[in-house]
C-alpha positions in Angstrom: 179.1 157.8 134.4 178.4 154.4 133.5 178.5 151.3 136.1 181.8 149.5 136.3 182.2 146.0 137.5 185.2 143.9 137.7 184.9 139.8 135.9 187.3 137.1 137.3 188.4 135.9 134.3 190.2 132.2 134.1 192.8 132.4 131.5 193.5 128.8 131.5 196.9 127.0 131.6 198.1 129.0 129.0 197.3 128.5 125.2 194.6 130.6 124.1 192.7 128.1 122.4 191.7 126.8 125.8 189.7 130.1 126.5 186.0 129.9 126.4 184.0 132.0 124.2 182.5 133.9 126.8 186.2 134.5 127.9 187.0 135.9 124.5 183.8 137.7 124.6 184.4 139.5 128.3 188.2 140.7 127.2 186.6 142.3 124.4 184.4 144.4 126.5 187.4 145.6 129.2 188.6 148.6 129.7 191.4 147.5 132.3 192.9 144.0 132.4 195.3 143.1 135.4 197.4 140.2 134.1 198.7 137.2 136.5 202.3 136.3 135.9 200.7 133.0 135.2 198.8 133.7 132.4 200.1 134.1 128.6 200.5 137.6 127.7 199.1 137.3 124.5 195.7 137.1 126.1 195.9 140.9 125.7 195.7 140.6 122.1 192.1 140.1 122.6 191.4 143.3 124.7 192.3 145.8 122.1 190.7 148.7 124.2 192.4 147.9 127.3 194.6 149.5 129.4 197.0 146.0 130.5 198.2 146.4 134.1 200.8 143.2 135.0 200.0 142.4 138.7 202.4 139.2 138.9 202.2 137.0 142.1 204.7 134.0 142.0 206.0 131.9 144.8 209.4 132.8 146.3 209.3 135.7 144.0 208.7 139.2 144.1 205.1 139.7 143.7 202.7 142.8 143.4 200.6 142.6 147.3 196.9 141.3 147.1 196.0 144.3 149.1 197.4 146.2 146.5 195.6 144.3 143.8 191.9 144.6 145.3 192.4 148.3 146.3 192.9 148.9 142.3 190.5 147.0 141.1 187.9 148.8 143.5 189.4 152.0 141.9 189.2 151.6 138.3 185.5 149.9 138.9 183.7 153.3 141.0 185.2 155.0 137.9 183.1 153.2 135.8 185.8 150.6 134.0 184.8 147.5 133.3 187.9 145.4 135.0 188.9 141.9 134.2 191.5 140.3 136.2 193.4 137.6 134.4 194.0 134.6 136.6 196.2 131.6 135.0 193.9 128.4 135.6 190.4 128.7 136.8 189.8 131.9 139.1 188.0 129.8 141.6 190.7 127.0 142.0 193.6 128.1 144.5 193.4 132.0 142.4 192.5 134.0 145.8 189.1 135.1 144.3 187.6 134.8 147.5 189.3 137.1 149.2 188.6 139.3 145.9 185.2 139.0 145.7 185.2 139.2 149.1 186.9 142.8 149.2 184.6 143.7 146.0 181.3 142.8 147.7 182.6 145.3 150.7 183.2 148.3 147.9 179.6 147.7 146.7 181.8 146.5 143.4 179.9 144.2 141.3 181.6 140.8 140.6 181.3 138.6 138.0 182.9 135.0 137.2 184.1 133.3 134.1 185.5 129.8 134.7 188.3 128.2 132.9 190.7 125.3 132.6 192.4 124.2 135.8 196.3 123.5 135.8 195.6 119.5 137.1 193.1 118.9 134.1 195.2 120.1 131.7 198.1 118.0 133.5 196.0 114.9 133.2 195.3 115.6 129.6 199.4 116.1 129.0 199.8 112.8 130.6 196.5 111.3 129.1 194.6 110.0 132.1 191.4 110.3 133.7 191.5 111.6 137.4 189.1 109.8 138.4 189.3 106.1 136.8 187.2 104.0 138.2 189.4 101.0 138.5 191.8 102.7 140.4 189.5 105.8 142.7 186.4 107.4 143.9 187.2 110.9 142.9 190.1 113.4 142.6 191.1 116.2 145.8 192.9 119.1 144.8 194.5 120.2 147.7 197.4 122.8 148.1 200.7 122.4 149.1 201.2 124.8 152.2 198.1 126.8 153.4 198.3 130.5 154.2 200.3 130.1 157.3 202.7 128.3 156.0 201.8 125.3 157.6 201.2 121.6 155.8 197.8 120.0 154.7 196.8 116.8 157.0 198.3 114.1 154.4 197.7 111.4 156.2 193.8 112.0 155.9 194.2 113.4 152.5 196.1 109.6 151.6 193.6 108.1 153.5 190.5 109.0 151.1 191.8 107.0 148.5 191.0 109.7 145.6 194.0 110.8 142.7 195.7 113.7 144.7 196.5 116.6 142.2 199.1 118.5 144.3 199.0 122.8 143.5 202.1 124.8 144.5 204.2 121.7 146.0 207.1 121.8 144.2 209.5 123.2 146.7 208.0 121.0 149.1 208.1 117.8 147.2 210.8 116.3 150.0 208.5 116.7 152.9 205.2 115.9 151.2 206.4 113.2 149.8 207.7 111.7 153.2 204.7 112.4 154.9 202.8 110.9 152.1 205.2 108.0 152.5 204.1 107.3 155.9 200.7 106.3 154.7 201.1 105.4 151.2 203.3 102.2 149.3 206.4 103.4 147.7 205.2 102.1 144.7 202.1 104.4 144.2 201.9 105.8 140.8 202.8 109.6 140.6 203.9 112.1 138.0 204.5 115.8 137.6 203.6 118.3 134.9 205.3 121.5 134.7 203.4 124.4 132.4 200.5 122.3 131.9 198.6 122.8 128.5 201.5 125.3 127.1 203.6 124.4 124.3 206.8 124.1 127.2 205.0 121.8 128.5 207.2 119.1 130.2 206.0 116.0 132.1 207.2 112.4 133.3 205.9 109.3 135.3 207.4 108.1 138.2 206.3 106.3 141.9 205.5 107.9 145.1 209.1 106.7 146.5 211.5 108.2 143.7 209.1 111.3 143.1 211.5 113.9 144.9 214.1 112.2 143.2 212.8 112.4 140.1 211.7 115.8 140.2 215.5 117.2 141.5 217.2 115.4 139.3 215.0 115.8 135.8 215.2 120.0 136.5 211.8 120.5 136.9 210.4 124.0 138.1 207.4 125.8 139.0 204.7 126.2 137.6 204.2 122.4 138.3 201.2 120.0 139.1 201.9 116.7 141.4 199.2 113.6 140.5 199.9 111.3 143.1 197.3 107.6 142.6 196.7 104.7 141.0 195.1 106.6 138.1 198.5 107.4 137.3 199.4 104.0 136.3 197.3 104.6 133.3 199.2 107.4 132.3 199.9 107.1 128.6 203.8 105.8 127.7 205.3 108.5 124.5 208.2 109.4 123.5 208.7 112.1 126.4 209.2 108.6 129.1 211.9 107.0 129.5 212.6 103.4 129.4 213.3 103.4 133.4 210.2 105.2 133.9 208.1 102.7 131.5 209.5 99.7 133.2 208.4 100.6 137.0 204.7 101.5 135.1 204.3 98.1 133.6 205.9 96.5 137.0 203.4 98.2 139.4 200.5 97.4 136.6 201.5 93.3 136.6 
């Protein structure tokens, strides 16, 4: 029987053209892929030998247990199957592959990665701006929205750092972590959201720190989303998709 191993695969924020070759190359070889609810379905169009297992996990929604998850991944791997779990994003970014690897490692699984495209680059691309522009930061902190209790990130020291916060998973919270952001930021900090980052549904806007709940509620906005909260944001690029409103508080927090 031959050796099976299982590859983290990062499937990027959706369109396949994102993939890296070594991606492309990996789903090639597997004999098992276990699709994210995340990631675009026809990523299995470049498996043809695979058997395609969906293992969905979305906020507030029914979702197949992680337990559940590792226990069949350690499974089809001592059977010899080479396994590649799909993960929207980059595996490593907010994807629970620690905990995977984690599990693997304790199997005696062999693990391999293969990074991808994370959701907040492929937001700042959507919204064409650097997260890290040096008039306006030091760096970038990607930070979750609610940690595994349940419980809220320190936002005062994460406003405190002065970096472009790009915001995973806070949608549903955007009330309360905009108001504790509040507390330590100007109302008139730049700020946008990007829902399905990098897909062709890709929908984003421009707004401040202040209106950001606001804006989100009342422009129908859903998850999957990324928050960009920072002055970068002011260098957001103005199209079509902005409205006038939006382009007016932009070039009145720029003067």
């Amino acid at each position: 029987m031959k050796q099976g191993k299982v590859t983290l695969l990062s499937a990027g924020p959706g369109a396949l053209d994102l993939l890296t070759l070594r991606a492309a190359r990996v789903l090639g070889e597997a004999d098992v892929l276990l699709i994210d609810d995340l990631a675009n379905p026809e990523i299995a169009t470049l498996a043809p030998q695979a058997r395609v297992i969906a293992v969905g996990k979305r906020g507030g929604c029914r979702s197949t247990p992680q337990a559940f998850i590792e226990r069949m991944m350690c499974r089809f791997a001592k059977c010899g199957a080479h396994v590649v779990r799909v993960k929207g994003g980059d595996a490593l970014m907010f994807g629970r592959a620690g905990e995977e690897m984690t599990a693997l490692r304790r199997a005696g699984v062999p693990v391999e990665i293969v990074n991808g495209v994370s959701a907040a680059f492929a937001a700042a691309a959507g919204l064409g701006m650097s997260l890290t522009h040096r008039d306006h930061c030091a760096g970038v902190t990607f930070v979750t929205a609610h940690r595994q209790d349940g419980s809220a990130p320190n936002w005062a020291a994460l406003a405190a750092t002065g970096t472009t916060l790009a915001i995973y998973m806070g949608l549903h919270r955007v009330e309360a972590l905009s108001a504790a952001l509040l507390a330590h930021l100007d109302a008139h900090t730049p700020a946008g959201i990007v829902q399905w980052a990098g897909t062709p549904q890709e929908r984003r806007m421009v707004t401040s720190l202040g209106r950001l709940a606001a804006d989100v509620r009342a422009g129908g906005f859903a998850s999957p989303a990324i928050l960009l909260v920072g002055g970068a944001v002011a260098e957001a690029a103005m199209d079509a998709a902005t409205t006038r409103q939006q382009r007016e508080d932009v070039i009145a927090r720029a003067a």
